[in-house]
PyMOL commands that place a pseudoatom at each C-alpha (Angstrom):
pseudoatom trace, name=CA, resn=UNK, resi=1, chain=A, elem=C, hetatm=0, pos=[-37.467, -9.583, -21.232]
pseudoatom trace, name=CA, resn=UNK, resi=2, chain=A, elem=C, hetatm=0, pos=[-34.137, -10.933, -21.763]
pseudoatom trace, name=CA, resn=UNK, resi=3, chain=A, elem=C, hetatm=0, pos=[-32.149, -7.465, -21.483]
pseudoatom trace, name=CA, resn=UNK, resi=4, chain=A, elem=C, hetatm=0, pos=[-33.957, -7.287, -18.025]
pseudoatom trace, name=CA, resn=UNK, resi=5, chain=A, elem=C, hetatm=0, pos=[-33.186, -10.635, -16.620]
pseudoatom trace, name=CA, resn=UNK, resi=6, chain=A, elem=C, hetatm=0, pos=[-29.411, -9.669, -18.226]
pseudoatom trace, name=CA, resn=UNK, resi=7, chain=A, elem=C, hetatm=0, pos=[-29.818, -6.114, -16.052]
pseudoatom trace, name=CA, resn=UNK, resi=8, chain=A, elem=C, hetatm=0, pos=[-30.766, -8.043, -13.044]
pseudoatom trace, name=CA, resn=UNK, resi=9, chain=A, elem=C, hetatm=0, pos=[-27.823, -10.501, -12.996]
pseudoatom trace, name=CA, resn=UNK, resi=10, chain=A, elem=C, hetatm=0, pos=[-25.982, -8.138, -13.620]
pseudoatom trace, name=CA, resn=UNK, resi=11, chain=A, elem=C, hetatm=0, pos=[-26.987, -5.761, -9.941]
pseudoatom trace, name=CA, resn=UNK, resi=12, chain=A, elem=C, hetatm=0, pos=[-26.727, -8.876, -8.466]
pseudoatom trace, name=CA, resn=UNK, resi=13, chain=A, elem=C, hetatm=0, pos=[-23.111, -9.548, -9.351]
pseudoatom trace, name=CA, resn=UNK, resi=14, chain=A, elem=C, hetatm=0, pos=[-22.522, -5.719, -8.056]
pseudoatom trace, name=CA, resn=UNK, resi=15, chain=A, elem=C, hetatm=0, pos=[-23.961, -6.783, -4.885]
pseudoatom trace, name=CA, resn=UNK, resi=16, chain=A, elem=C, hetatm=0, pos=[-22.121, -9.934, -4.192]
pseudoatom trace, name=CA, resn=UNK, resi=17, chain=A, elem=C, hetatm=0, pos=[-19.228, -7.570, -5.046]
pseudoatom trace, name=CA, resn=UNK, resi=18, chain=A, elem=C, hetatm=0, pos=[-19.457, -5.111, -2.600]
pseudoatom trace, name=CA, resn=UNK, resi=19, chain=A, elem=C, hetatm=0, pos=[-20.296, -7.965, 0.139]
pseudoatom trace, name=CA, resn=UNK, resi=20, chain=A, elem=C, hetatm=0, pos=[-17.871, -9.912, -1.110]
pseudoatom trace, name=CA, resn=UNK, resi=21, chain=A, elem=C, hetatm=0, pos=[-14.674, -11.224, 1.328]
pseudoatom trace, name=CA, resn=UNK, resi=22, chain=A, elem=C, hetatm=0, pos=[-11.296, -10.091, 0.856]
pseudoatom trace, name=CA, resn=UNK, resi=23, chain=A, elem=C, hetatm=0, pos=[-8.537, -12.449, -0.252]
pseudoatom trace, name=CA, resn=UNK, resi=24, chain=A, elem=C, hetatm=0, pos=[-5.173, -11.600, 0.650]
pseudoatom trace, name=CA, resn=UNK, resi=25, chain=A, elem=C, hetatm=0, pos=[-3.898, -8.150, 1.649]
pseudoatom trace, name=CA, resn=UNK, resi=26, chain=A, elem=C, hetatm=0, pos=[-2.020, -5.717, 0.208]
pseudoatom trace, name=CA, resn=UNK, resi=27, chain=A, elem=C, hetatm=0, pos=[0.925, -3.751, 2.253]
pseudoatom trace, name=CA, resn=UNK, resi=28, chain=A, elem=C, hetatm=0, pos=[1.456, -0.325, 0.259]
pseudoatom trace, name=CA, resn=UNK, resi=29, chain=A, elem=C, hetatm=0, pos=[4.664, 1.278, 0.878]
pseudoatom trace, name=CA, resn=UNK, resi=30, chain=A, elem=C, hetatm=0, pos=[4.901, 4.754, -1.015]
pseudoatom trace, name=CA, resn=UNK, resi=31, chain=A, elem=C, hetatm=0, pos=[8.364, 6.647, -1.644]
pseudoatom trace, name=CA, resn=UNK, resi=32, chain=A, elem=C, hetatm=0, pos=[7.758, 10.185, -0.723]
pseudoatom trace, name=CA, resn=UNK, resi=33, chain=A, elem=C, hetatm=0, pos=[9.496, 12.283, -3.409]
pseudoatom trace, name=CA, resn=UNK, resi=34, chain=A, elem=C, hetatm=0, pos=[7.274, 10.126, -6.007]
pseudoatom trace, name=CA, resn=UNK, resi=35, chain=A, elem=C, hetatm=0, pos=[3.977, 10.805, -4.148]
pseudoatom trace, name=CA, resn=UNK, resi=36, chain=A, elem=C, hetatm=0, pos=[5.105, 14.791, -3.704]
pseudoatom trace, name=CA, resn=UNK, resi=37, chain=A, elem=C, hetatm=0, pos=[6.540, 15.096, -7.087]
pseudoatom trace, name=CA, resn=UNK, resi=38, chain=A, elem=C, hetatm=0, pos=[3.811, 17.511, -9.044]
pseudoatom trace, name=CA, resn=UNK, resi=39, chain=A, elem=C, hetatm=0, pos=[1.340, 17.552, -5.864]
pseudoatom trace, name=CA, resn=UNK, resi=40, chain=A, elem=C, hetatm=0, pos=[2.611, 20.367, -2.656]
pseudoatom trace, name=CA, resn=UNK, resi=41, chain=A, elem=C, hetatm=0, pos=[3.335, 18.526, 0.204]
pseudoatom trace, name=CA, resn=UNK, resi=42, chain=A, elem=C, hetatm=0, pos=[3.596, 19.274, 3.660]
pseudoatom trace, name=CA, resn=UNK, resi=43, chain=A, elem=C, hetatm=0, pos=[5.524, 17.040, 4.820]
pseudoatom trace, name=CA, resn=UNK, resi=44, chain=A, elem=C, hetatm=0, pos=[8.931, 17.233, 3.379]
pseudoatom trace, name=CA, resn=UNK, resi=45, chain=A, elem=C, hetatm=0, pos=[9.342, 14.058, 1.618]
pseudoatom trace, name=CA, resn=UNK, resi=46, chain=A, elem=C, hetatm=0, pos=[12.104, 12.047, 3.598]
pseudoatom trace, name=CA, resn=UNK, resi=47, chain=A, elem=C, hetatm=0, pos=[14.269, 9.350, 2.246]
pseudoatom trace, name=CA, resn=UNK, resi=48, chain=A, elem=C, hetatm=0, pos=[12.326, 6.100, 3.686]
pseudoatom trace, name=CA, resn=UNK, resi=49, chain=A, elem=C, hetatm=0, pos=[9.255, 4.119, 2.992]
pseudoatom trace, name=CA, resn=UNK, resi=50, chain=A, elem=C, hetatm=0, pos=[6.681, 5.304, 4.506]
pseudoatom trace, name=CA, resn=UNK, resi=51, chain=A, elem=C, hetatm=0, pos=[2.885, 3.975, 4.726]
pseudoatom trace, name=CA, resn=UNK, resi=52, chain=A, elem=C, hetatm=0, pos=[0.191, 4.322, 1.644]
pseudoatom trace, name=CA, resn=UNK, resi=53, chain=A, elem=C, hetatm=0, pos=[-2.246, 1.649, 3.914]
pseudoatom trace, name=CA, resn=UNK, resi=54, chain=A, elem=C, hetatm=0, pos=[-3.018, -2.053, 4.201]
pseudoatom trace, name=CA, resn=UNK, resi=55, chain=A, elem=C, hetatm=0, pos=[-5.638, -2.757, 1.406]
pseudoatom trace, name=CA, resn=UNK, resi=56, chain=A, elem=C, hetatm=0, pos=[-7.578, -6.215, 1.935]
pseudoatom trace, name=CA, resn=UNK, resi=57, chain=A, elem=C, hetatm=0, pos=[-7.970, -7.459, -1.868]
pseudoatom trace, name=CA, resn=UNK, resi=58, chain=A, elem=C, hetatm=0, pos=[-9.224, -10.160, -3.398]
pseudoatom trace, name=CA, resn=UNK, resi=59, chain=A, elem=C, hetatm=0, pos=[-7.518, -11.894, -6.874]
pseudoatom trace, name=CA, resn=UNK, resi=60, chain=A, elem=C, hetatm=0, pos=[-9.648, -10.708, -9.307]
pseudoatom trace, name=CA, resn=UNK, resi=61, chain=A, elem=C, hetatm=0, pos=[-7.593, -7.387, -8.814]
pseudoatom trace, name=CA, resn=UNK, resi=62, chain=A, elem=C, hetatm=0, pos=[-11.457, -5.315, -8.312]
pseudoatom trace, name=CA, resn=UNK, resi=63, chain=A, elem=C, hetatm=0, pos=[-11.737, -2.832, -5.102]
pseudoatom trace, name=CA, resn=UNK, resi=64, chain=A, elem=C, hetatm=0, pos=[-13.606, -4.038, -2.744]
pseudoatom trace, name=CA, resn=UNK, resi=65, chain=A, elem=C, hetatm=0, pos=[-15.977, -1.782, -1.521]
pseudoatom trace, name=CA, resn=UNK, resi=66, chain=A, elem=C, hetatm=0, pos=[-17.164, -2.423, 2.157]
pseudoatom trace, name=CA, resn=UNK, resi=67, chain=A, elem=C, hetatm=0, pos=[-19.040, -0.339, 5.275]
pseudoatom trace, name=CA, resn=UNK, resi=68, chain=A, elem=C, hetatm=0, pos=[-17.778, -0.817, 8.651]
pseudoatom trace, name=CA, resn=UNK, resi=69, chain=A, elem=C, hetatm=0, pos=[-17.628, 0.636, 12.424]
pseudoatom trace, name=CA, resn=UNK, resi=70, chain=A, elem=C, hetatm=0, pos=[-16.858, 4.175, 12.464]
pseudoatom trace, name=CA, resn=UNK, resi=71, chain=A, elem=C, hetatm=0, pos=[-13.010, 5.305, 12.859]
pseudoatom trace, name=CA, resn=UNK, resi=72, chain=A, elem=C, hetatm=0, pos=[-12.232, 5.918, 16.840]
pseudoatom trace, name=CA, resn=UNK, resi=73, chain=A, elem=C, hetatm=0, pos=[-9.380, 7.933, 17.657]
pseudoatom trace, name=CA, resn=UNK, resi=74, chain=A, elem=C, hetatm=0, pos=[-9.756, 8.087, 21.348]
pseudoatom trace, name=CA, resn=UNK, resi=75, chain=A, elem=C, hetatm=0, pos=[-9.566, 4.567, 22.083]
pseudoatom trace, name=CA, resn=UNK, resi=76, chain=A, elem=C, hetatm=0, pos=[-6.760, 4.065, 24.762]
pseudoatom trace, name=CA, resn=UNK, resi=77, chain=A, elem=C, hetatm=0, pos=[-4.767, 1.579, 23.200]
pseudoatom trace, name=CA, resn=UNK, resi=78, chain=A, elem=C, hetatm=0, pos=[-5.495, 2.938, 19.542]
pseudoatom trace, name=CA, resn=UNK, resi=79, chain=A, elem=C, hetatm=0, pos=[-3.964, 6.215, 21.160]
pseudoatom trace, name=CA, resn=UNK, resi=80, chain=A, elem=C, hetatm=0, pos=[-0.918, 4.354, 22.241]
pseudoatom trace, name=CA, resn=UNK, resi=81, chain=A, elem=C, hetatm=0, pos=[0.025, 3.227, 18.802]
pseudoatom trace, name=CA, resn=UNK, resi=82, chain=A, elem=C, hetatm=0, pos=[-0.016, 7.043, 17.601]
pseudoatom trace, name=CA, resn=UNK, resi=83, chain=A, elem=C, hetatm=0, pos=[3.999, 7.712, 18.277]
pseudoatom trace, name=CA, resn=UNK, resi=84, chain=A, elem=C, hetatm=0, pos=[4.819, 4.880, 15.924]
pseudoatom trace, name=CA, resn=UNK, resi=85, chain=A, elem=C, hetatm=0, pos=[1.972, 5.777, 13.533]
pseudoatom trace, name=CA, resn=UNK, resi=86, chain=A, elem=C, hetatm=0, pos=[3.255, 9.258, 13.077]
pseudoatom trace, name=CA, resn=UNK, resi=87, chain=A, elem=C, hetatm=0, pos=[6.853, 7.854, 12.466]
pseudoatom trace, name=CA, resn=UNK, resi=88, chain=A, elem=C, hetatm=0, pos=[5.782, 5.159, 9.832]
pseudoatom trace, name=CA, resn=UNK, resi=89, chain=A, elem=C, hetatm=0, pos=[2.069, 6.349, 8.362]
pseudoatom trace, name=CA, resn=UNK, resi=90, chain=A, elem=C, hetatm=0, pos=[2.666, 10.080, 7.991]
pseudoatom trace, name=CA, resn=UNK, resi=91, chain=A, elem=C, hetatm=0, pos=[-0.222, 12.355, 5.867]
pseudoatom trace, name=CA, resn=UNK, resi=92, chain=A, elem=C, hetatm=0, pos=[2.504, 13.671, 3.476]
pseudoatom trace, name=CA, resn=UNK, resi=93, chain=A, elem=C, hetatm=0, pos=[0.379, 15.731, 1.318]
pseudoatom trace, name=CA, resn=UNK, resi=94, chain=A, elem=C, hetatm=0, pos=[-1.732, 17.687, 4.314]
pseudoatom trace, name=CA, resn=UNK, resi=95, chain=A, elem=C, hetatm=0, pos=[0.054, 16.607, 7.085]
pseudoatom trace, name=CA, resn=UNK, resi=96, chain=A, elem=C, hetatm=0, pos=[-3.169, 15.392, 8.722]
pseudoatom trace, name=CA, resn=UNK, resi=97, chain=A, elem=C, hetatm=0, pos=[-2.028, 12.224, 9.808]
pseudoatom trace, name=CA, resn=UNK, resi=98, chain=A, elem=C, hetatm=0, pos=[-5.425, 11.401, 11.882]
pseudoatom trace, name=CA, resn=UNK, resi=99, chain=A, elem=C, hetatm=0, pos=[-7.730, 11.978, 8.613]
pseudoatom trace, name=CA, resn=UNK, resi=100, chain=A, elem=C, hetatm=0, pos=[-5.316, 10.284, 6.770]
pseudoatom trace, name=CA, resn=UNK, resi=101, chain=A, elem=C, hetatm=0, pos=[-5.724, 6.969, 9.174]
pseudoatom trace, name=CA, resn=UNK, resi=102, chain=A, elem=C, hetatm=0, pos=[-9.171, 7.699, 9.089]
pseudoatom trace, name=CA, resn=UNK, resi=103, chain=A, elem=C, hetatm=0, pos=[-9.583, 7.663, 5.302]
pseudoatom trace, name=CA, resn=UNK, resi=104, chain=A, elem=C, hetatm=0, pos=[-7.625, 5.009, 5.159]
pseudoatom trace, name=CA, resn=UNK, resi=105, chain=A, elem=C, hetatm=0, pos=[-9.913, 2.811, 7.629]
pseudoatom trace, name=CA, resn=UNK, resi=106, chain=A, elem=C, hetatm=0, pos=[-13.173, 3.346, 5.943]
pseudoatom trace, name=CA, resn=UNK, resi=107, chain=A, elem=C, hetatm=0, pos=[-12.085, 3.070, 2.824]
pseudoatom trace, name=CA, resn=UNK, resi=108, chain=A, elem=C, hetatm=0, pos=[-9.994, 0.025, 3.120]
pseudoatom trace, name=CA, resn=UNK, resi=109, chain=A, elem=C, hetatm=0, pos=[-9.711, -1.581, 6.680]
pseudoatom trace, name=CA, resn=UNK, resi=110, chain=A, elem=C, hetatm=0, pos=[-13.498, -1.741, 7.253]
pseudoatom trace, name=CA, resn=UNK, resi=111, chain=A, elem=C, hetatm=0, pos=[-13.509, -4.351, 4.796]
pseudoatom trace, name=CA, resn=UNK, resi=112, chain=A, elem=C, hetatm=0, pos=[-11.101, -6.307, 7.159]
pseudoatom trace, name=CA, resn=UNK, resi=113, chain=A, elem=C, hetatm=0, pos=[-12.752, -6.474, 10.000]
pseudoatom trace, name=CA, resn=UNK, resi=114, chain=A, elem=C, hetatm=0, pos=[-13.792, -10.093, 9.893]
pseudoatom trace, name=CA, resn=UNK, resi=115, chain=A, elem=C, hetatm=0, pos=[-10.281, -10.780, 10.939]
pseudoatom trace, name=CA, resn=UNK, resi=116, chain=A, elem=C, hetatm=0, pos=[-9.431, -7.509, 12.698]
pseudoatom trace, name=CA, resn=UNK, resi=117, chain=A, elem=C, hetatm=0, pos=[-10.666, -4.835, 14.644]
pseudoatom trace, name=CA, resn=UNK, resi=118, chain=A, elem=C, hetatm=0, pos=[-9.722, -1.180, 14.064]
pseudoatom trace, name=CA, resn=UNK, resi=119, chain=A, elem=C, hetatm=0, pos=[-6.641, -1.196, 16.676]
pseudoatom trace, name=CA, resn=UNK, resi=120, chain=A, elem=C, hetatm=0, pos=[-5.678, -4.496, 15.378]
pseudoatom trace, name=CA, resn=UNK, resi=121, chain=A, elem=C, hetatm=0, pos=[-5.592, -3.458, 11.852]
pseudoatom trace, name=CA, resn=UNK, resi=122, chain=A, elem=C, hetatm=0, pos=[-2.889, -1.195, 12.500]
pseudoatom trace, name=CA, resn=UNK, resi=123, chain=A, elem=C, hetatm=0, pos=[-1.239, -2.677, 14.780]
pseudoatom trace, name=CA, resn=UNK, resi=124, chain=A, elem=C, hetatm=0, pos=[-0.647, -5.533, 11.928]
pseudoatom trace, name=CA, resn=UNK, resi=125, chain=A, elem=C, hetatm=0, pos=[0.268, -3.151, 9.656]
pseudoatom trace, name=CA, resn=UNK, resi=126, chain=A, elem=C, hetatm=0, pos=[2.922, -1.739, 12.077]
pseudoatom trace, name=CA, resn=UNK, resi=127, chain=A, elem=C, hetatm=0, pos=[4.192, -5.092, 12.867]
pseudoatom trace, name=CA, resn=UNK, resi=128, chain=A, elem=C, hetatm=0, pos=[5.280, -5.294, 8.976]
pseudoatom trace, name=CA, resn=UNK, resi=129, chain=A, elem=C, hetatm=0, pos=[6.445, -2.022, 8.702]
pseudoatom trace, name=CA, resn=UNK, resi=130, chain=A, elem=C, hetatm=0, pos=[9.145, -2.245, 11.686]
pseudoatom trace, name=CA, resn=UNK, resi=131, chain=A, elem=C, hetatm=0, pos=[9.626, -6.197, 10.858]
pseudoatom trace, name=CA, resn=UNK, resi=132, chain=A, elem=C, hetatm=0, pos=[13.749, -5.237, 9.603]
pseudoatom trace, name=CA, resn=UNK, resi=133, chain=A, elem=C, hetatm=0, pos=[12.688, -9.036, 7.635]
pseudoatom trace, name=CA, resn=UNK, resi=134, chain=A, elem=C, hetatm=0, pos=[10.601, -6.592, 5.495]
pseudoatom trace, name=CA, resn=UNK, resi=135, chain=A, elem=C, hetatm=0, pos=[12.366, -2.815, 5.725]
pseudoatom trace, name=CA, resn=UNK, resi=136, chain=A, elem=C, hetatm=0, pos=[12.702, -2.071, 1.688]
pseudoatom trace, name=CA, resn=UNK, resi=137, chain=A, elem=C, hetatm=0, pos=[15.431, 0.254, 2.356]
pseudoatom trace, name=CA, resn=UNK, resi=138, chain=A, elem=C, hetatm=0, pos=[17.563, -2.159, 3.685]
pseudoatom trace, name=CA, resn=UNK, resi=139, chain=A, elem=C, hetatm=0, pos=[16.611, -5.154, 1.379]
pseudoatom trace, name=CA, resn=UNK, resi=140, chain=A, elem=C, hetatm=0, pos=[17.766, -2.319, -1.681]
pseudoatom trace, name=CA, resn=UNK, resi=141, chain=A, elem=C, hetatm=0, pos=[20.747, -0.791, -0.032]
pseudoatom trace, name=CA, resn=UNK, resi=142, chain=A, elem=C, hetatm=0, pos=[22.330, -4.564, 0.584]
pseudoatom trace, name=CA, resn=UNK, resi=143, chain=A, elem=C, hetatm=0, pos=[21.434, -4.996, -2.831]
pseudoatom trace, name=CA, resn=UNK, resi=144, chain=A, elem=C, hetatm=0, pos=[23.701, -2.363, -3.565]
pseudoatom trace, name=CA, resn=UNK, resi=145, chain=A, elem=C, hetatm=0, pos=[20.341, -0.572, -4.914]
pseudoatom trace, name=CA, resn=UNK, resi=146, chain=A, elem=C, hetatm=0, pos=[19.894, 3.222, -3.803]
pseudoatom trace, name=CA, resn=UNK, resi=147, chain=A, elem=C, hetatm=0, pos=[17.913, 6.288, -5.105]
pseudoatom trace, name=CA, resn=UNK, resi=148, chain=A, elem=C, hetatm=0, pos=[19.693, 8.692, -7.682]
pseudoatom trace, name=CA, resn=UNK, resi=149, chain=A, elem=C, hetatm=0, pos=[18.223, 11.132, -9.971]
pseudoatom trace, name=CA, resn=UNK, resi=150, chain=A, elem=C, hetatm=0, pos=[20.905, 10.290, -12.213]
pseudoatom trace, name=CA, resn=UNK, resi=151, chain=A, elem=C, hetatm=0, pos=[20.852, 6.897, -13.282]
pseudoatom trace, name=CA, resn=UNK, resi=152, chain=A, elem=C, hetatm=0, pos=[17.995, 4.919, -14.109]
pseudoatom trace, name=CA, resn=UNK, resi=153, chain=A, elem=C, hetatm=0, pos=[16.633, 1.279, -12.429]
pseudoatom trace, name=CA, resn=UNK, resi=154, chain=A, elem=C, hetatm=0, pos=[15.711, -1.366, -14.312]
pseudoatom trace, name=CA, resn=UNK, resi=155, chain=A, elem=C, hetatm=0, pos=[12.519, -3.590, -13.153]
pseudoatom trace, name=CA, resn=UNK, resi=156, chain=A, elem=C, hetatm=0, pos=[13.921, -7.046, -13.031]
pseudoatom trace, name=CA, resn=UNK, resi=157, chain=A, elem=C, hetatm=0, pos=[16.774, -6.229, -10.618]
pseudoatom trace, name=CA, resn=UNK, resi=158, chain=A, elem=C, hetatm=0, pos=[15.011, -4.065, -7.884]
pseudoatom trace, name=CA, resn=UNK, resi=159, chain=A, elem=C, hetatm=0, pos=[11.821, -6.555, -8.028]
pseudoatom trace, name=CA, resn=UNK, resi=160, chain=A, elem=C, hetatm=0, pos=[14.406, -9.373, -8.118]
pseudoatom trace, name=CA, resn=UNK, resi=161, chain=A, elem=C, hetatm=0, pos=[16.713, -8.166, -4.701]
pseudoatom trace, name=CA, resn=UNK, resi=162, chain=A, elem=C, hetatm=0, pos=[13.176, -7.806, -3.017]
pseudoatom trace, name=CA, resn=UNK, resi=163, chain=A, elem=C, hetatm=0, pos=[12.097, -11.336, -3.797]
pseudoatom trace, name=CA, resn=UNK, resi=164, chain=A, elem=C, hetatm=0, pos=[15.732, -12.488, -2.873]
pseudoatom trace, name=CA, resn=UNK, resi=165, chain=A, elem=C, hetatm=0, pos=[15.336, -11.384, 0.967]
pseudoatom trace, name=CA, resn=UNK, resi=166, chain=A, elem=C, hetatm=0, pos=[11.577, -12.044, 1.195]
pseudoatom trace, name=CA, resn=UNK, resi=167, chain=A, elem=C, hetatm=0, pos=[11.137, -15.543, -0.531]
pseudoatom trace, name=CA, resn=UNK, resi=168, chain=A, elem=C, hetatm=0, pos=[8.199, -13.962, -2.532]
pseudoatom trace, name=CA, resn=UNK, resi=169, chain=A, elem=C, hetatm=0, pos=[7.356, -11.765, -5.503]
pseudoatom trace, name=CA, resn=UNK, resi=170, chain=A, elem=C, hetatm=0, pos=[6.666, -8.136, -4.151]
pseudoatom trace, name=CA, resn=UNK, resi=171, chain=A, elem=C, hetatm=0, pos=[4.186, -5.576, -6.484]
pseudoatom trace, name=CA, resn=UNK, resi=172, chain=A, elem=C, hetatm=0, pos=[5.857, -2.474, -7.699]
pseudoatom trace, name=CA, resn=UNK, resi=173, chain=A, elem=C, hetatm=0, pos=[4.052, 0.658, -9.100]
pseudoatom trace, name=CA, resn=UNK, resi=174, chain=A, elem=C, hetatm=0, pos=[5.309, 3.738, -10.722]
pseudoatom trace, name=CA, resn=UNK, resi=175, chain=A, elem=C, hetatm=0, pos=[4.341, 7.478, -11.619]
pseudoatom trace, name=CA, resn=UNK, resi=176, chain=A, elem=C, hetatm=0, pos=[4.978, 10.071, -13.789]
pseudoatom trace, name=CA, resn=UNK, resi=177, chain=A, elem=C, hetatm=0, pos=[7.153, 12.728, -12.540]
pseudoatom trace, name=CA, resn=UNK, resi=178, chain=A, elem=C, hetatm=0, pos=[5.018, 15.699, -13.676]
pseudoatom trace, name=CA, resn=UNK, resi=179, chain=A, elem=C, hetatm=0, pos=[8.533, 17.784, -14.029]
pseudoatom trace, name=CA, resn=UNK, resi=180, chain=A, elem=C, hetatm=0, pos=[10.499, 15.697, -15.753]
pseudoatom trace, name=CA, resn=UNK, resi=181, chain=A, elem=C, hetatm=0, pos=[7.473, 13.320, -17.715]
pseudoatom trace, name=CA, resn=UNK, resi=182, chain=A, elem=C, hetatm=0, pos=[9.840, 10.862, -16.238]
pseudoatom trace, name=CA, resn=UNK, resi=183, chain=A, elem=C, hetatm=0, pos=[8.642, 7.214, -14.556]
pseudoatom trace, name=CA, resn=UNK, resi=184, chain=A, elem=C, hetatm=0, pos=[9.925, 6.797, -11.505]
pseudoatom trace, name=CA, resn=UNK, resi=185, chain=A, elem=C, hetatm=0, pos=[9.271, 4.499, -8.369]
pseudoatom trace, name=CA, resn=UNK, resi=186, chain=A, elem=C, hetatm=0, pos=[5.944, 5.151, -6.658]
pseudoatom trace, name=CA, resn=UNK, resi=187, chain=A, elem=C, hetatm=0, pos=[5.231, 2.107, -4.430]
pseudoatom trace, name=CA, resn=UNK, resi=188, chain=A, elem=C, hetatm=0, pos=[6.204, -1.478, -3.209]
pseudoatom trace, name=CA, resn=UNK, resi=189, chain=A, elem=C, hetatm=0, pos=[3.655, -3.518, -2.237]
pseudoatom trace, name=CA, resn=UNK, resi=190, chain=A, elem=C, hetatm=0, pos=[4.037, -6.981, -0.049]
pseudoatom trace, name=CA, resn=UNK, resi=191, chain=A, elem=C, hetatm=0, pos=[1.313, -8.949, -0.171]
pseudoatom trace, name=CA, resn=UNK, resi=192, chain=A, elem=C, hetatm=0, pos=[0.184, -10.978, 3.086]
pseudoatom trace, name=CA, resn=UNK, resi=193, chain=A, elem=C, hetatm=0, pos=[-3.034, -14.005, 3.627]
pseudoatom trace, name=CA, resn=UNK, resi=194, chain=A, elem=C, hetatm=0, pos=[-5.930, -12.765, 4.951]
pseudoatom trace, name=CA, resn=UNK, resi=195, chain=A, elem=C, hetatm=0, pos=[-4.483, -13.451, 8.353]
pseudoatom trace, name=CA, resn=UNK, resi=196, chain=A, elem=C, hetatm=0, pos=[-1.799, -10.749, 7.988]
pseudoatom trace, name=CA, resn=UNK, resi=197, chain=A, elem=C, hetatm=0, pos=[1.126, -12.523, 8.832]
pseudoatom trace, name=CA, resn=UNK, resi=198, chain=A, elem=C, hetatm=0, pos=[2.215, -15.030, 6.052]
pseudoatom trace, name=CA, resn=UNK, resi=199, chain=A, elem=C, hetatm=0, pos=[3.795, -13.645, 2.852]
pseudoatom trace, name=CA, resn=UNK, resi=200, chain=A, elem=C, hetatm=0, pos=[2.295, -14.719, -0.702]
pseudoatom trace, name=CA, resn=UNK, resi=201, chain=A, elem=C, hetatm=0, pos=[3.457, -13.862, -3.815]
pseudoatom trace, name=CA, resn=UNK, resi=202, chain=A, elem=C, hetatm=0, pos=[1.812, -10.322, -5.122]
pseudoatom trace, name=CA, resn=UNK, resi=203, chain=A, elem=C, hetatm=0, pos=[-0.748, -11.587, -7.666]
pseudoatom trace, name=CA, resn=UNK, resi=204, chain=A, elem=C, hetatm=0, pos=[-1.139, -8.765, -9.942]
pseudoatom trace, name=CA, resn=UNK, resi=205, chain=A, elem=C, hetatm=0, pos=[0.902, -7.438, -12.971]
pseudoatom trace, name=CA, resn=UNK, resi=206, chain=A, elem=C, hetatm=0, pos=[3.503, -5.278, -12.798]
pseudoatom trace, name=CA, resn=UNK, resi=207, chain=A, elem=C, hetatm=0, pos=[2.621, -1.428, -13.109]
pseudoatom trace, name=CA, resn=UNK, resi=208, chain=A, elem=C, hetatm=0, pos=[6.027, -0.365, -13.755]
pseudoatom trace, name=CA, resn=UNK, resi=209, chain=A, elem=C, hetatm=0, pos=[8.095, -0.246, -17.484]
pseudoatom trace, name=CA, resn=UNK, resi=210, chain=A, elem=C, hetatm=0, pos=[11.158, -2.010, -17.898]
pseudoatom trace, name=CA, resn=UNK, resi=211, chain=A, elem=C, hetatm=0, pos=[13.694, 1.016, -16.828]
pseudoatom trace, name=CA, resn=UNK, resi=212, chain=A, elem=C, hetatm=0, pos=[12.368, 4.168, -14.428]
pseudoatom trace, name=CA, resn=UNK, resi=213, chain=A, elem=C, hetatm=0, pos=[14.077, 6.443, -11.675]
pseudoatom trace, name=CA, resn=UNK, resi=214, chain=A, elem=C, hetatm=0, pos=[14.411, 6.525, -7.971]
pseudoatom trace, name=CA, resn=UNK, resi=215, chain=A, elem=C, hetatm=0, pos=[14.705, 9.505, -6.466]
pseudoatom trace, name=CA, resn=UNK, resi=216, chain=A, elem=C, hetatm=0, pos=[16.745, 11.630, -4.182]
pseudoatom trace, name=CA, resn=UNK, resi=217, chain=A, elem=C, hetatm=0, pos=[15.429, 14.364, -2.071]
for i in range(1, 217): cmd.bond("trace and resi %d" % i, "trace and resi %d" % (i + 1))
show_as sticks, trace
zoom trace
C-alpha cells in the first residue's frame, strides 16, 4: 500500500510539472560553426549570433513541457516579422526556417503564452536580438574578444566582458567539435523575467570547462 500511495505522489508531481508556470526565460544565442561542426548544414555557418529560441524556464533547471495554440504562419502581422526572422532565426541545419519557428513554438513558446501570444513571442525575442545593448558580437569584439581556431578562450574572461556590458551573469554552453574532440563555444544565453524585458542573472551552472575554442569560418 505504501509503494502505491509513493507511485501516486509521485504522477502527481509529473502533472503539476507539466502544468506548471514558467519562471524566467531563457534567450539562446547559438554560434553557427559550433552547431554545424560534425552535423551538414545548409546554411553556411556565418560569423554572428544567430537564434537557437526563447525557452520559458523555471529555476529548478527541469523542461517544462506545455500544449498550446497551433503555430500560424499566415497571420498578417506574424508574416511581417518574417524579413527580420530570416536575418536573425535562420534553420541552419535544413534551411527550413518556417519548421524551425514552428518547432520552436510548440515546443517552447506554447508554454509562454500566459504572457504572450504567438506574434508577440517573437516579436520579444527580436526586440533582444537587434537591442545593440545585447549584440554578443559587439560586447566580445570591444572586449578585444574574437573567434580564432588558434588560440584558446578561457571561461572567466568571455563570461566576465558579457556581464561587464549587461550588468548580469549571462549562461554559456559548449560542444564537442566532432573533428577536432575539441570544446568549443556553442551558445550564450541571457536570461530575461517572465515579462521578457528585464535582465536577471542566468541561474544555472556553467556548461562550459575552464579553457575551449571559438571558431572561425
Amino acid at each position: 500500500m505504501a509503494r502505491i500511495h509513493l507511485f501516486v505522489l509521485f504522477l502527481s508531481s509529473l502533472i503539476l510539472f507539466v502544468n506548471a508556470q514558467f519562471e524566467y526565460f531563457q534567450m539562446v544565442q547559438q554560434w553557427p560553426l559550433a552547431t554545424c561542426t560534425g552535423t551538414p548544414c545548409l546554411n553556411p555557418p556565418s560569423n554572428k549570433f544567430t537564434i537557437h529560441g526563447l525557452w520559458p524556464s523555471n529555476f529548478s533547471n527541469a523542461i517544462l513541457v506545455c500544449k498550446g495554440s497551433t503555430f500560424n504562419s499566415t497571420n498578417t502581422a506574424f508574416l511581417a516579422l518574417e524579413p527580420l526572422l530570416n536575418q536573425y532565426w535562420p534553420d541552419l541545419i535544413s534551411k527550413n526556417n518556417r519548421g524551425f519557428w514552428r518547432y520552436e513554438w510548440n515546443k517552447h513558446g506554447t508554454c509562454s503564452e500566459s504572457v504572450f501570444n504567438q506574434v508577440q513571442y517573437f516579436q520579444t525575442t527580436l526586440n533582444i536580438r537587434t537591442n545593440p545593448n545585447y549584440d554578443l558580437l559587439a560586447i566580445l569584439k570591444t572586449a578585444r574578444l574574437i573567434p580564432t581556431g588558434s588560440i584558446s578562450h578561457r571561461y572567466h574572461v568571455i563570461e566576465g566582458a558579457i556581464r561587464a556590458a549587461i550588468g548580469k551573469k549571462p549562461g554559456l554552453r559548449c560542444n564537442i567539435n566532432k573533428k577536432t574532440r575539441n570544446s568549443q563555444l556553442h551558445e550564450i544565453v541571457l536570461c530575461f523575467d517572465k515579462n521578457g524585458v528585464t535582465l536577471i542573472d542566468c541561474p544555472f551552472p556553467r556548461k562550459c570547462p575552464t579553457q575551449f575554442k571559438w571558431l572561425l569560418s
